[in-house]
N, C-alpha and C positions, 0 to 999 in steps of 0.2 A: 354546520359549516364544513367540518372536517370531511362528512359525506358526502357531500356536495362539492367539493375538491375534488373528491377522487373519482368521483362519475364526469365531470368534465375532465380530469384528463385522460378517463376511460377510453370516450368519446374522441378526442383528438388523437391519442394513442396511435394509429395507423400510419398516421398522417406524417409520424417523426421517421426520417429515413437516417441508413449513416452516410458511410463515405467511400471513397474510390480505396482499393485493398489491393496492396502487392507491387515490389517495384516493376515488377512485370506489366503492371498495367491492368490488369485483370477486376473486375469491376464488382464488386458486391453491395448491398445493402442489408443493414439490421435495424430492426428497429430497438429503442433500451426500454427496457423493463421501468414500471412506475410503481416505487416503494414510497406507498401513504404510513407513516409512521409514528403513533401517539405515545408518547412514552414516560413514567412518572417515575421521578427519582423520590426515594424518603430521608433523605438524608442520614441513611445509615450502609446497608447492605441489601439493599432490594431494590428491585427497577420494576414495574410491572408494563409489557408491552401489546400495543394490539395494532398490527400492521395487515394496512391491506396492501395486496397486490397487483397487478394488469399484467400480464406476461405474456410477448408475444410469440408464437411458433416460427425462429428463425431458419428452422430447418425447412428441409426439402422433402421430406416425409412426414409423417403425422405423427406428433407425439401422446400417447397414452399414460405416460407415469414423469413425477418432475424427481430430481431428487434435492436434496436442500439441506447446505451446509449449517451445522449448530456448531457455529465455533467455541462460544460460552462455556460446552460442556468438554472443552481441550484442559481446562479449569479443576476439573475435578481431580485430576491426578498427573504428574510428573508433567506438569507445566514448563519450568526451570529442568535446566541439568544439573547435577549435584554441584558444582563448582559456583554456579550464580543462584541456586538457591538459598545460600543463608542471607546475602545483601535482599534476594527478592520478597523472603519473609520475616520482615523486621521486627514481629509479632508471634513469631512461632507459625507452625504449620498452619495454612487458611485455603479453604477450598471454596471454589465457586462452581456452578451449574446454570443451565434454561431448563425450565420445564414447560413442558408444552400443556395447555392448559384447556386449546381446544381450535379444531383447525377444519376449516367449511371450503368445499373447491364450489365455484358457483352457486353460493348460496345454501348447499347442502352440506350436512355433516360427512367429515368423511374419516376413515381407518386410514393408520398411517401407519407403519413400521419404522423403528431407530436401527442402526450399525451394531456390531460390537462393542464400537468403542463410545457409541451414544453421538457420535457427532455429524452421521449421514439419514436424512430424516427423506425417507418413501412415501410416496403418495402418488396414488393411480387416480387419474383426471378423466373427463370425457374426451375423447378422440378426440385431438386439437388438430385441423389440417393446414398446413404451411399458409402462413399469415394471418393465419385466425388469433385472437387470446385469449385468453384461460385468465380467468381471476379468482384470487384465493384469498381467505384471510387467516392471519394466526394469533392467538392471544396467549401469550408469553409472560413466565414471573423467571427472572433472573437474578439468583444470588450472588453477592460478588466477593471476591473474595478479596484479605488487606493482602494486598502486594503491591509491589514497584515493577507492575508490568502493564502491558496492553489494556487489559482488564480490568479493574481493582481499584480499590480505597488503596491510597499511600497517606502516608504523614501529611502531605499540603494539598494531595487533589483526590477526584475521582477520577480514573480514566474510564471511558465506554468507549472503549473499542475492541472490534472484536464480539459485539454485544449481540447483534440482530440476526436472525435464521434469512439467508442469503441463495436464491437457485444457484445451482454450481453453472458452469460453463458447459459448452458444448463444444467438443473438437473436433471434427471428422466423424462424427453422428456420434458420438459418446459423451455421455459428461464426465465431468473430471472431477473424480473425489480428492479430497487433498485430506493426505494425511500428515496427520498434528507433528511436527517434531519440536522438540523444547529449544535447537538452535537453527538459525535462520528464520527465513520467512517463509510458510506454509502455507502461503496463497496463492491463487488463480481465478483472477473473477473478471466479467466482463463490466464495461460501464452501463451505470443504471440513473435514471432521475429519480431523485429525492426530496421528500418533503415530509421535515419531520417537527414535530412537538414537541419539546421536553418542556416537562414542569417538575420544578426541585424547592428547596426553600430558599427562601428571597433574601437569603446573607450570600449565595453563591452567583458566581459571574462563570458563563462559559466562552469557552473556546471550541469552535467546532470546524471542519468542513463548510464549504458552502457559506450560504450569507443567512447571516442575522436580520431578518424582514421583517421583524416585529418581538417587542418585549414587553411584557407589562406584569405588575404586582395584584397581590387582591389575596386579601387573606392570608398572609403570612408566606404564601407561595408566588413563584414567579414563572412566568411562562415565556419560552422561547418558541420562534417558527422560524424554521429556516428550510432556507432550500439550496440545493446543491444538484445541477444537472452536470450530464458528462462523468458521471463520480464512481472510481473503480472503487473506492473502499470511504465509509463514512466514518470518519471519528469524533469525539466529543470528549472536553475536559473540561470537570467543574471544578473550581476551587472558591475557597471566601479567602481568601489570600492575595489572590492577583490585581496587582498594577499593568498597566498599560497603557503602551506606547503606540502610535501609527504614522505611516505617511504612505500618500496617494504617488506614484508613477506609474506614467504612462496609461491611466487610468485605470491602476491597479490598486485597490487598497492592502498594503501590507501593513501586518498588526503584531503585534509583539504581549505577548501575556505572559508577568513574570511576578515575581515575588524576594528572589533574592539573586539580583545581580546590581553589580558596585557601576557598570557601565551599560547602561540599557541600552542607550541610545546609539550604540556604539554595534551591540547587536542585531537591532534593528535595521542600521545599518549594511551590515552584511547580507543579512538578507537580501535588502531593497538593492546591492551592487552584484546578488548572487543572480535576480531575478534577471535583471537588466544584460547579464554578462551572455546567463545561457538563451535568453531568448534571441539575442543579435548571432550570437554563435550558430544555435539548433534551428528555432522557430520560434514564432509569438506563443508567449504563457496563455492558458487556453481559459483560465478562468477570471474574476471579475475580485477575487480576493486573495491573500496568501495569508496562512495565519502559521505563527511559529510560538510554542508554548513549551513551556519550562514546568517541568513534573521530576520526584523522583523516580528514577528510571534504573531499571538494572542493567539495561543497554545504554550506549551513548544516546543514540538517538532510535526514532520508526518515523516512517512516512504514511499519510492516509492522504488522497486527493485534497488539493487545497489548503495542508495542515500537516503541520512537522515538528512532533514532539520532540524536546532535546532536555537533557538529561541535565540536574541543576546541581551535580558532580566534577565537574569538568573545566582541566586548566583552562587561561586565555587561549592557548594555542588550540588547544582542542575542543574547543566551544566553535570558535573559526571555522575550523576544519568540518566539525561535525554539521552548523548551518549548513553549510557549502553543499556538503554530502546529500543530506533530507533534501535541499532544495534541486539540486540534479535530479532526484529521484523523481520530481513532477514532470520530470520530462519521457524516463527513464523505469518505468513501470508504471505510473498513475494513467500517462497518457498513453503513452505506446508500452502496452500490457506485456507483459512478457511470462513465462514459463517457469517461475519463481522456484518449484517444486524440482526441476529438470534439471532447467540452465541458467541457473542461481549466479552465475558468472557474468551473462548477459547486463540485468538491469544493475548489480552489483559491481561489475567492472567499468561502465559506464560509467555508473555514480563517481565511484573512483579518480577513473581519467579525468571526466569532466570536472573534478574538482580540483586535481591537480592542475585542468587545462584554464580553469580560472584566475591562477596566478600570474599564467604566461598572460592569459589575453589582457590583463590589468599592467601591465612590463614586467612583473616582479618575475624575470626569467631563471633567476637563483632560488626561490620557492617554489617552481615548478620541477626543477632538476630533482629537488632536494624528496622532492616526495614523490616522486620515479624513483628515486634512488633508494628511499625505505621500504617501500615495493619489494623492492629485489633483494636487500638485504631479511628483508623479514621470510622473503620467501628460502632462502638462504641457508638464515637460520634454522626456519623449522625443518628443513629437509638433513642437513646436520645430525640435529636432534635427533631425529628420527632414525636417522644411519646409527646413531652412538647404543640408541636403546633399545635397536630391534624394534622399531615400529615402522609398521607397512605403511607407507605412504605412496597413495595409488594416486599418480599427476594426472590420470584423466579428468578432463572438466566437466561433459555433459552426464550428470548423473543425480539420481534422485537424493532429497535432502538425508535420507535412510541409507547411502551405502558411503556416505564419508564417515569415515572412521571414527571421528569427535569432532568437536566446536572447534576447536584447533585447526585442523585438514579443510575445514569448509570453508575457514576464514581466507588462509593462505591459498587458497584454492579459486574460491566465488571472488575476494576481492583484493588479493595480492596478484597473484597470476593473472584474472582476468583485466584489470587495471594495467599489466605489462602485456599482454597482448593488444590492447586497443591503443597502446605508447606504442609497440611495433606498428600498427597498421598509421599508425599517424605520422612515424619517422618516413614510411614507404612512401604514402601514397602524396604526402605534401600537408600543411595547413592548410590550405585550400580548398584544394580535393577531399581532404578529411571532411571538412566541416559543409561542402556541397552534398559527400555520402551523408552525413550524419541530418542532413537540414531533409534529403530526401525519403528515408528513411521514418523519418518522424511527421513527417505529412502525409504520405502514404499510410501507417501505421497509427495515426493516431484515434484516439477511442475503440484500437484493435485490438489483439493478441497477436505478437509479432514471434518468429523461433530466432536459431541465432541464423538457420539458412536463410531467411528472411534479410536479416541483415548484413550475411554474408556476400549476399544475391547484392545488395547497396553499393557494395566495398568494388565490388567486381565490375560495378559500370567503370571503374574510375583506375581500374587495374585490374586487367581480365585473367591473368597468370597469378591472383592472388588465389595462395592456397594458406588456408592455418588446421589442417589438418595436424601436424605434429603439435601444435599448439593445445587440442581437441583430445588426442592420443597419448598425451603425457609423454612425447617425445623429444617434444624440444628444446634444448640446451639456455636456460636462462642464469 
């Protein structure tokens, strides 16, 4: 069955085109990648996986070599920064790895070389020429480690994400290796169709990406299929713990997986008015589900396509806040990709605004102020700080996750400052015009890789003398 899956959508593969790119107007097409995915949990600290591939040559030249992010193996060492590593290891130090266990490009074996750091995986293909595919398969054992991260056995779940060896992106004929950092987000991936299997033991209920198309029991085990097309990043959370909650708008099923909260429904809720707010705001939510799940988390929350872990630490206020936040981000990197590694400020500042912009659009124009106004005070603050203690605090924004200084700088930076830059271009340019830039922006870009000139190019149909270059340069007076 599972093979027979993957050869017809071998077959059709071609056939998937994407979408118009750039507000410029400028017209391309990709086709996504088709990740067949069988994967067994044992309900301890093992996953074992075997994925196949279909991968198409988006490029304009012929590619000979793929490369192929192992994120799993970011796991083995300085995951966490010292400051959230003791909440992340509630168990003492616990490490996790992929090991690659055997990997075939067209049906042939083939040699592959790993990174330094074990997590950029090489393999030379046969001469693919532009629209051709390339299919590969990889069989995979993944140890996980106990944490309260992306990855990992926690006290009430499993999380698997982060889990599967992923082809990196292509940007201007290079691909993009992303290197690991322990704060922020480390990723850069293009959208791919997914169809995956997990089988775990049948006390556990998941929460995943994508849709649950089939479940059934047999032998003490249980089997999910799901599929999840359009999908920059797949997640999955098992627990034998979770309750759950749903309701259908707009024919969207939004679902709530929780274990211990005193008002579920109440959550759930938020969601379902988060969905609602930004889709009339930005554009229509592009998938057929949203799922929000509650994990121990050393972060408040993470976002994966169609699924928004949130963290089951967190006041009422900040549980709000934090929905709000994951759910922007489906707008705001899952769908229009962004440069995560670069300009962490972009889908980050966005999330931001647009959360704060969910207050206004609901009336509550005093809860919008208020968190513009912790914005500036936090950004404030740390600059302060930093004046007091002799710590360099470099206000440029566009920069790699590796040259801000700490978790501290990145924060006040990606989503302090960049949240008060996109409140400046929204005081300028009108409500209106804001949300005409932002509505076009996200249909043009969507199932892309967008920079911030991309969006900046948006801002400028709507006000041609918009400059945020001191915004950009760390020059500007906030």
């Amino acid at each position: 069955m599972k093979k027979l899956r993957f050869l017809i959508f071998a077959l059709l593969f071609i056939c998937l085109i994407g979408i118009l790119v750039a507000c410029n107007a400028e017209t391309e097409t990709r086709t996504n990648a088709v990740y067949d995915i069988n994967l067994s949990y044992d309900g301890d600290l093992t996953v074992e996986g075997v994925q196949n591939v279909c991968y198409v040559n988006n490029e304009t030249k012929p590619l000979d070599t793929l490369k192929i992010m192992l994120y799993a193996n970011a796991y083995k060492r300085n995951a966490f920064t010292i400051t959230d590593a003791g909440e992340a290891y509630y168990d003492g130090i616990s490490y996790g790895k992929i090991e690659i266990d055997e990997l075939t490009v067209s049906g042939n074996q083939a040699e592959f070389s790993l990174s330094e750091n074990e997590q950029v995986l090489t393999v030379n293909i046969p001469s693919t020429a532009s629209g051709e595919k390339i299919d590969f398969s990889i069989k995979y054992t993944v140890t996980l480690p106990k944490c309260n991260g992306r990855l990992g056995v926690t006290q009430k779940t499993v999380n698997l994400c982060s889990l599967y060896p992923v082809v990196c992106p292509i940007i201007k004929g290079e691909f993009v290796e992303t290197k690991y950092s322990a704060y922020g987000d480390p990723y850069v991936a293009d959208v791919q169709d997914f169809f995956v299997t997990l089988t775990a033991p049948d006390d556990f209920v998941l929460a995943s990406s994508g849709k649950i198309t089939d479940e059934t029991q047999s032998d003490g085990k249980k089997t999910f299929e799901i599929t999840a097309k359009n999908t920059r990043d797949f997640g999955m959370v098992l627990s034998q713990s979770f309750m759950a909650l749903s309701k259908t708008t707009d024919g969207i099923e939004i679902k709530y997986l929780y274990y211990d909260d005193a008002e579920p429904a109440k959550t759930l809720g938020i969601a379902q008015n988060a969905i609602k707010t930004f889709g009339s705001a930005f554009g229509k939510y592009p998938y057929e589900t949203y799922t929000v799940v509650q994990s121990p988390f050393v972060a408040m929350g993470m976002e994966y396509s169609s699924m928004s872990i949130i963290s089951d630490n967190l006041t009422d206020e900040y549980l709000e806040l934090t929905v709000v936040h994951e759910t922007a981000h489906q707008w705001w990197y899952e769908t229009v990709g962004t440069l995560q590694t670069s300009e962490a400020f972009v889908d980050e500042g966005l999330a931001e605004f647009s959360t704060a912009y969910y207050f206004k659009a609901n009336g509550n124009k005093e809860k919008y102020a208020s968190v513009i106004g912790n914005h500036k005070l936090s950004y404030a603050v740390y600059k302060a700080y930093a004046e007091a203690n002799g710590i360099t605090f470099n206000e440029t924004m566009s920069k790699s996750l590796s040259d801000f200084n700490s978790s501290n700088e990145y924060i006040v930076i990606s989503y302090d400052k960049g949240a008060l830059m996109f409140s400046y271009v929204f005081d300028l340019l009108g409500e209106r015009k804001f949300k005409k830039a932002m509505q076009k922006f996200y249909e043009t870009y969507k199932f892309k890789i967008a920079t911030f000139s991309d969006l900046s190019d948006c801002f400028k149909k709507y006000n041609r003398g918009l400059n945020l270059n001191s915004w950009l340069n760390g020059k500007a007076v906030i």
